[in-house]
Structures are given as structure tokens and as C-alpha cells.
N, C-alpha and C positions, 0 to 999 in steps of 0.2 A: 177574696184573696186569702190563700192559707196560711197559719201561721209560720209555713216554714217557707213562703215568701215576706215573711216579713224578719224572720231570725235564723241563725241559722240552727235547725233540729236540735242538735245536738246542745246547744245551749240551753234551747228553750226546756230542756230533759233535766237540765241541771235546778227547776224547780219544782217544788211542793206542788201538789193538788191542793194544797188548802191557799199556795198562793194564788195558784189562776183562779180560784173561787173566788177569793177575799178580794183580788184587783178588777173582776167581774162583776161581781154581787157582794160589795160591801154592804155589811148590816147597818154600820153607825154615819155611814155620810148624811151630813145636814148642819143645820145649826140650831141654834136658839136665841131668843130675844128676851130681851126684860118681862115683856110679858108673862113667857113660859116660865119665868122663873118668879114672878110674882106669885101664879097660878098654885103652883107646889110650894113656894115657903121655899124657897133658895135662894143662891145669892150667885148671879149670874159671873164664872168666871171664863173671862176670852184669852187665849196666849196664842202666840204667831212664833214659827221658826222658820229660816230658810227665805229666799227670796224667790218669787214668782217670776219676776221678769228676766233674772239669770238663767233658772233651776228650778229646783223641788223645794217647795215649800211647803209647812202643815199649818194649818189652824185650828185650832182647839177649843171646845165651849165643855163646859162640866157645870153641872147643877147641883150644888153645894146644901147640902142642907143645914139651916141656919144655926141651929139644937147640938146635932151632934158630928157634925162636920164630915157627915160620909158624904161621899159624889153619887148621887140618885141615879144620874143621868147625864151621858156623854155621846159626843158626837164630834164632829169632826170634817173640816175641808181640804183636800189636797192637791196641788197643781204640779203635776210631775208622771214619772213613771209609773210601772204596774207595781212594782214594790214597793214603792215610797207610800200608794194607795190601801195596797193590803196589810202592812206595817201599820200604817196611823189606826186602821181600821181596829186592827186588835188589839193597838196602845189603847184607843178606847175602852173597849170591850174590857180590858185587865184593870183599866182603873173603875169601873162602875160596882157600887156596893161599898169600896173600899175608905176609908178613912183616909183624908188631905197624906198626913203625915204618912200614914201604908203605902198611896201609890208613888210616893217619893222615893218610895225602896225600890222601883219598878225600873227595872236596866234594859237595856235596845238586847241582850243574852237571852231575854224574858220572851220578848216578843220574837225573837228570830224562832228560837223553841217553841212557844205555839203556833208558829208556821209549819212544824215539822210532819210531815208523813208518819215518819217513826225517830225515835229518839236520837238515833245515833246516826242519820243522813242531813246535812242542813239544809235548809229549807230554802236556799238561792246561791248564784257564787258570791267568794269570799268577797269581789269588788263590788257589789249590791250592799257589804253589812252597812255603809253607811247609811241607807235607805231606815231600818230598824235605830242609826244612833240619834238619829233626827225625828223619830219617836220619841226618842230618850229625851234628846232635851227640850222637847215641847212642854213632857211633863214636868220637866225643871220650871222652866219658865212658867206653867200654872200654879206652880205650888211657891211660886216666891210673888207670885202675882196676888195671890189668895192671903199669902201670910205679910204680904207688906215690906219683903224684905229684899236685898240687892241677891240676883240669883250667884255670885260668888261666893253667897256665906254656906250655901250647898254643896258646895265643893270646897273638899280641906286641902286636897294635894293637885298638885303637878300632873293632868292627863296625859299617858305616855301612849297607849293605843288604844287611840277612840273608839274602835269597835267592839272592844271588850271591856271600854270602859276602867281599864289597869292603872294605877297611878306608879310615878317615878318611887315612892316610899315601897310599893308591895315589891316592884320587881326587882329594886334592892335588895331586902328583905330575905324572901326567897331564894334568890344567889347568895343569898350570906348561908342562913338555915339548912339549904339543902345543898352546898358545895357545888354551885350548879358552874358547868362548864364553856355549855353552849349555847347558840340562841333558839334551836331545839327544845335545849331543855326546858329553856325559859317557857317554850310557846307551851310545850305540856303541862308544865305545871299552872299555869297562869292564863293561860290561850292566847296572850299578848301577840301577836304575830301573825296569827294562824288565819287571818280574814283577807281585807285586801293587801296586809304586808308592806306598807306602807312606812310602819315606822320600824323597819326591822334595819335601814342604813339609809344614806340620803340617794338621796335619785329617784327616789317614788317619785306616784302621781300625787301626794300630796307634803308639802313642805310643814317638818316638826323642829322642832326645841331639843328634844330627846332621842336618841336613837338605841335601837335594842343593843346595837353590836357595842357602841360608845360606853353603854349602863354597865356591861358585862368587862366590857377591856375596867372602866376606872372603878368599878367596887370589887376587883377580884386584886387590881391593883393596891388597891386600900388594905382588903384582906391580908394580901402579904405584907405588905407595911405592918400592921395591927398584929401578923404572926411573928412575925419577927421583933418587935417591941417587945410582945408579951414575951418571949424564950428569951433576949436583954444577951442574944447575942452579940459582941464587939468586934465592932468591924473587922478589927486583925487579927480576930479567930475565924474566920469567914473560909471557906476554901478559895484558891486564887480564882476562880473561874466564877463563882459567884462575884466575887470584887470588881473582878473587871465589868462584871454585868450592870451591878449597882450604880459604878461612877459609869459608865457608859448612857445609863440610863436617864440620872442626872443632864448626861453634858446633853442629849438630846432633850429632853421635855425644857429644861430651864435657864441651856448657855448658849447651844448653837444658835438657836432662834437673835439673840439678843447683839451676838458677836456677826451674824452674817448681816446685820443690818450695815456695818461698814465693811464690806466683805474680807470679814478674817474668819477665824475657826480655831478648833482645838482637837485634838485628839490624846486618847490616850496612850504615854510608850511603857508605861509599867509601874507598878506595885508592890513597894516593899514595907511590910508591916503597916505603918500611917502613913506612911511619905508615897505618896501620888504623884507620879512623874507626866509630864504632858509636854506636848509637841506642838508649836503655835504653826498656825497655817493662814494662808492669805495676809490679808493687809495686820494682820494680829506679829506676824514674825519679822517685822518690820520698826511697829507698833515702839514711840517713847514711851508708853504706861505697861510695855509688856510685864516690866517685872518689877512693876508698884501696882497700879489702881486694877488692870485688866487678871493682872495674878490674885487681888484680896477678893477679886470679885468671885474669881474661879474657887476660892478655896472657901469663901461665908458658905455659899451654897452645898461647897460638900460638907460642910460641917454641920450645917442647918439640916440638911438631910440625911447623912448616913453617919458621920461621926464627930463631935466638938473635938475633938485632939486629929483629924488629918492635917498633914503637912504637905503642900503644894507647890513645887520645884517645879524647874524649867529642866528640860533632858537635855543632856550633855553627852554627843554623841563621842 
């Protein structure tokens, strides 16, 4: 059977020559026993990622040497696809010679890139990088296995897209520093995005914490907060069209939510100097507390947020 009975061509065009080599004729598949590692003076370490009986899983052996903690010698079992096979293969490969604490520096970006033909083609599609992040944390998992320690003290932040391995701190970061606008931008600067795309909004094929589009709407949000702080401009110098944005802004992230629970509302009918006139709707214009507890609650909030001296009236058509 050929391969393009079993894929279709044109996918299968979308890999490396080094992957069909490495998924064919893996150098480092095997393991090792107490034995082998008695033989040479090392110190036998085994780490597991991934589940065989769902998926792809790797196994991992590295031969430790006792003196000076480089990995002598590596190998590797894999239960999965041709890329999960050729990934683990040269996660190996990348950590032999290298010192525990060196191959910890070692990211599933590493291994995708020695898959590559030439530098600037990747070496499988974007929905494959998972295959290279489950390299990635195989060697996690040896190196906290080695060092005795729980594998979350190897990770300091918040992983936002596992294939690039990006935390929620850099991609903030980056949208701060470079005035970044889009999720675009983000993926260029950062490559967060740019693989299976996953965490770029919800509805992927895999469910996240963090979302690209979420990161960029609340730290660009923040920024203008923090710019407007810092310029201590006051509210009733503001242009009207900004004001109305502001308290708008407000009444959606922090009153509508709270008031539709018994189905009332607010709106805004206008702005003069501090005094923020508003419009009760639904069960709200009805409402005994409209113009005691439901009115302080309207007005803490613009205060809390945009100014301590606005004044919070009911419109009077």
C-alpha cells in the first residue's frame, strides 16, 4: 500500500525528510536496565509522559553519570504516531552529552527545528506540534525525577500556548513593550499562535485557561487604564465622547451583569461635568431601592473606577 493510500499526498508533503527518516529508522529506540547503568557508573533515570492506552505516549531512560551529571546515554519508547516517534527520537539525541540541568533548557521549538529540511520550512503541520511538546515534557519530567523534586518547581508561569511553550507573563509583556495590537502581532513576535492555534480563542480542539484574543482585549485594557492614570487626567476634562465610553464601559463589565440578575438595567441618558444621569430599565424602573441602595451601588462603582467625585441622578425626562 502506498503512502498516499494511506494519507492524503499532500499532507504527507507537508513533512520533513528527516521526519519520515527519524519515524522509520529511529537511532535511539530501546531502553535500559539497572544493569546498563551499573556497567558505566550511572544512575538509571526512567520518566513516562502521555497515555498509551488513550494516545501517544513517551518513555524515557538517560544514563546519568554519577561525577558529573551529564546524560551519557539516551533512549527512548514511543506508542503513538510517526511524529510523536521521530520527536522523542531527537529529544533524545539533543539531550546526550548534555548536563541534567542543560537538557532542561531543551523546548519541544528545539526538537521541531532539528526536524527541519531547512530552517525557515517546519518540519510537520501546526496540529502535529503537540507531538514535539510531549518531548518537551518528558524531559521535564526526567529532570525533576533526577533532581528529586515536584515537576512544577520547573515551571514559574502560566502556560499559554503549549507548542511554543509562551507563558501568560511574556505575552503580556510583549503587548506592553512593543504596543502590540493584534493576535498577529503576538504570533510574530512570540510564535504563540502560530502552531495548532488552539489557544488563540475558545472553540479549539483543545480547552485553555488563557486565551490569545482574552490576553490582548485585558492587558491593552489595563494599558489604557495605567495611561490615563499616569496623564491624571479628570474625568470632567475628558471629551464628551470619551465619557460616555468610560461610564458605558463600566455599566457593562461591572452593573449590567449584576442588575440583569433580577431583570432590570441601566442605561446611560447623559453627562454633565460629574453628574451622570442614567435611565433605569426592566424590573430596575420599578425597583423600591431605585433611588437609595440600587442608585449607591451605580454610583461606588463610577467612582471606584473613573472618578471619587461623580454624582449619580436619575433622568428626568
Amino acid at each position: 500500500m502506498s503512502k498516499s493510500d494511506l494519507i492524503g499526498l499532500s499532507l504527507w508533503e507537508a513533512y520533513s525528510h528527516k521526519v519520515h527518516d527519524r519515524m522509520n529508522n529511529p537511532a535511539h529506540r530501546g531502553s535500559f536496565t539497572d544493569r546498563d547503568a551499573k556497567a558505566q557508573k550511572c544512575k538509571l533515570v526512567v520518566a513516562d509522559f502521555g497515555d498509551a492506552s488513550c494516545g501517544d505516549s513517551i518513555q524515557l531512560f538517560w544514563l546519568v553519570d554519577l561525577k558529573t551529571d551529564v546524560i551519557k546515554d539516551a533512549r527512548f519508547l514511543s506508542f503513538g504516531c510517526g511524529t510523536a516517534i521521530a520527536s522523542a527520537d531527537v529529544m533524545a539525541e539533543l539531550t546526550i552529552g548534555r548536563r541534567v540541568d542543560d537538557a532542561a533548557r531543551i523546548t519541544n521549538l528545539d526538537v521541531e527545528k532539528a526536524l527541519r529540511d531547512d530552517p525557515d520550512t517546519p518540519a510537520f503541520p501546526g496540529q502535529k506540534m503537540h507531538c514535539s511538546v510531549m518531548a518537551y515534557d518528558v524531559i521535564k519530567r526526567a529532570v525533576a525525577k533526577h533532581k528529586n523534586i515536584d515537576i512544577s518547581a520547573l515551571e514559574d508561569q502560566e502556560i499559554v500556548c503549549a507548542c511554543a511553550r509562551v507563558t501568560l507573563g511574556m505575552i503580556a509583556d510583549v503587548i506592553r513593550k512593543n504596543d502590540l495590537k493584534t493576535v498577529e502581532e503576538i504570533t510574530r513576535y512570540t510564535k504563540a499562535g502560530g502552531y495548532c492555534k488552539s489557544c488563540i480563542r475558545s472553540g479549539g480542539h483543545e480547552q485553555k485557561k488563557y486565551y490569545l484574543e482574552d490576553i490582548l482585549r485585558d492587558t491593552r485594557e489595563k494599558m489604557a487604564a495605567d495611561n490615563l492614570n499616569a496623564r491624571k487626567v479628570a474625568f470632567a476634562d475628558l471629551p464628551k465622547a470619551q465619557q460616555f465610553k468610560a461610564v458605558e464601559d463600566v455599566f457593562a463589565k461591572y452593573l449590567t451583569p449584576i442588575l440583569a440578575k433580577d431583570s432590570g438595567g441601566v442605561e446611560l441618558a447623559d453627562i454633565a461635568g460629574k453628574e451622570v444621569q442614567i435611565i433605569y430599565k426592566g424590573a430596575c424602573s420599578g425597583c423600591a431601592s431605585a433611588g437609595t441602595g440600587t442608585l449607591k451601588l451605580i454610583e461606588s462603582a463610577l467612582r471606584e473606577k473613573l472618578d471619587a467625585e461623580i454624582q449619580v441622578t436619575i433622568y428626568q425626562k
